[in-house]
C-alpha positions in Angstrom: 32.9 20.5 -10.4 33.9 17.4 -12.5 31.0 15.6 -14.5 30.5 12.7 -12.2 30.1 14.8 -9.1 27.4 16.9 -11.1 25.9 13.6 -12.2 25.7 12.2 -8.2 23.8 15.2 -7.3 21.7 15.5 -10.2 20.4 11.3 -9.1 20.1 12.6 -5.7 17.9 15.6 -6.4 16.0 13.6 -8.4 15.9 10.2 -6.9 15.6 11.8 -3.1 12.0 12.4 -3.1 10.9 9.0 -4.6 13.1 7.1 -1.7 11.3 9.6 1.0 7.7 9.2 -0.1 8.3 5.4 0.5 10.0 5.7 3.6 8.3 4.7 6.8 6.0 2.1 4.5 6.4 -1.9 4.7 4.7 -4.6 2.1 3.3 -6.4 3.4 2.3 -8.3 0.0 1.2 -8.4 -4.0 -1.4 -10.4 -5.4 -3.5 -10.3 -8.5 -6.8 -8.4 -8.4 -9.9 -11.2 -8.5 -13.5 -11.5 -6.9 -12.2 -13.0 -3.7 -10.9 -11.1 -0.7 -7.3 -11.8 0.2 -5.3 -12.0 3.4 -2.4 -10.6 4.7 -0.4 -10.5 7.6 0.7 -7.9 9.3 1.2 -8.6 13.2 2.1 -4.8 13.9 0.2 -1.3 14.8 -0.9 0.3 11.9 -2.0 3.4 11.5 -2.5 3.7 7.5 -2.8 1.4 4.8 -1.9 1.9 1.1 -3.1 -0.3 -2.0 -0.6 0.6 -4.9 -1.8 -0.7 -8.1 1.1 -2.1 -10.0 -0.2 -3.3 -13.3 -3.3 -2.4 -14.7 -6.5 -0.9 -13.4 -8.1 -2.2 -10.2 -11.1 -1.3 -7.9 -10.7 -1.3 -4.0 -13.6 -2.3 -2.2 -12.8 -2.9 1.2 -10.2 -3.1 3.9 -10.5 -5.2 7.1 -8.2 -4.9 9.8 -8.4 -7.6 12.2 -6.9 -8.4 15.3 -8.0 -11.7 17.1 -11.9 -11.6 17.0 -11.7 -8.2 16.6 -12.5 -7.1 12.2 -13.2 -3.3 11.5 -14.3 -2.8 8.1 -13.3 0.0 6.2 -15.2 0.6 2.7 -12.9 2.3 -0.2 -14.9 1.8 -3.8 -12.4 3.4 -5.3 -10.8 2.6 -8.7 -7.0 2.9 -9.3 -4.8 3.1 -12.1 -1.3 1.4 -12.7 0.9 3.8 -10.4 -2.0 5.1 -8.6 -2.2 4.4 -4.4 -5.6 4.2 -2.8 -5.0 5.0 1.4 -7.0 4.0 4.4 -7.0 5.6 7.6 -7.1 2.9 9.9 -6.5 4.9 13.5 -3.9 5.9 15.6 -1.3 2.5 15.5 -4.1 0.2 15.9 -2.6 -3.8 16.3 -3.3 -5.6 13.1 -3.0 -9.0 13.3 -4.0 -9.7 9.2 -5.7 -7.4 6.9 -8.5 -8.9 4.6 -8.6 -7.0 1.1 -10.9 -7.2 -1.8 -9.9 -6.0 -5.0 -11.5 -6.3 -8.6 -10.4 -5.8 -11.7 -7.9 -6.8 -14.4 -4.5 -6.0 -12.8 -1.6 -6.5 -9.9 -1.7 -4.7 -6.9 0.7 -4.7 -3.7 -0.5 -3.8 -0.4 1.7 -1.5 1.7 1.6 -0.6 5.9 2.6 2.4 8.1 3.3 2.8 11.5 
């Protein structure tokens, strides 16, 4: 086996299971952690949602999924690390409209959907 063949499949064993953890999630958008809650839209059923923090350290409070008059509040309090993912169980493809999250702390976060 030549050297550049070995070196493919070396990436792909390595690489593979990084590209399939993401799969099936969309971003749905980053911000910067602050006091104030932040909005995001969505306009798609949703059946989990994923905060990723992406630089620093950040604390989820809450997640609200709303849908015309309709907001369900989900409560996290949950503090994350840079590389760390909080999730949220939101139901079985429920329509989201926007979701509404507030996150503290001194860092970047990026907020992430799944079907």
């Amino acid at each position: 086996m030549n050297r550049y063949v070995w070196l493919c499949w070396c990436l792909m064993m390595v690489l593979g299971p990084v590209a399939w953890a993401d799969r099936g999630w969309t971003v749905v958008g980053q911000e910067r952690a602050g006091s104030e809650s932040k909005s995001f839209s969505v306009n798609q059923p949703v059946s989990k949602v994923a905060i990723a923090c992406i630089e620093g350290q950040i604390t989820v409070q809450s997640v609200v999924v709303v849908d015309g008059d309709r907001r369900t509040p989900f409560q996290v309090a949950n503090k994350i690390k840079s590389g760390e993912t909080q999730q949220v169980s939101v139901g079985d493809k429920v329509q989201v409209g926007r979701l509404m999250v507030q996150v503290e702390g001194q860092g970047r976060y990026e907020v992430r959907v799944r079907r």
